[in-house]
N, C-alpha and C positions, 0 to 999 in steps of 0.2 A: 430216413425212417422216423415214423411219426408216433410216440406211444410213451410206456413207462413199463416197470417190471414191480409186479407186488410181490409181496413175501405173505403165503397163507400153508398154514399150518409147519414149519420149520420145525425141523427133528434135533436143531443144535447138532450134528455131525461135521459143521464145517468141511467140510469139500469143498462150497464155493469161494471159501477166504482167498484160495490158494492160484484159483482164476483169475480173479480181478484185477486187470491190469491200470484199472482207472481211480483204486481206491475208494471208488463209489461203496461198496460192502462194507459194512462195519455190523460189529455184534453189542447187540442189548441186552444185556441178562443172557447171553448165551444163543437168540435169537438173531438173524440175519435181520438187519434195514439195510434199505436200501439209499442212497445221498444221491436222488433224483439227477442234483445238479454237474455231479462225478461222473454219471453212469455215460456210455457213448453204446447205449444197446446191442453191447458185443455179443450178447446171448450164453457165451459163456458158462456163468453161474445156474443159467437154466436148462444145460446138455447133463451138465457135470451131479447135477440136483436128484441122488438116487428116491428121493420122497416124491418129486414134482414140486414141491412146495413153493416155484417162483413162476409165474408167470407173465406171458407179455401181454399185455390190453392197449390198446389203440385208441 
């Protein structure tokens, strides 16, 4: 899989801290980033996301 996952408009509810099995997610001020380098595009963070606020792009 070829892509990355952005973080747009994050509501700070963390739900997807708790997914991440690659440590890729971390929080800024309370907002999700994402560590490009960490992430293994498990999707995850973006089922689990009651906002949508993560998305995948290719």
């Amino acid at each position: 899989m070829n892509g990355y996952i952005i973080v747009l408009g994050c509501k700070k509810c963390g739900k997807c801290d708790s997914v991440c099995n690659t440590g890729a997610l971390e929080r800024v001020d309370g907002t999700a980033r994402i560590d490009h380098g960490k992430c293994n595009l498990c999707m995850r963070c973006i089922v689990i996301c009651p906002n949508k606020a993560l998305k995948y792009l290719e």
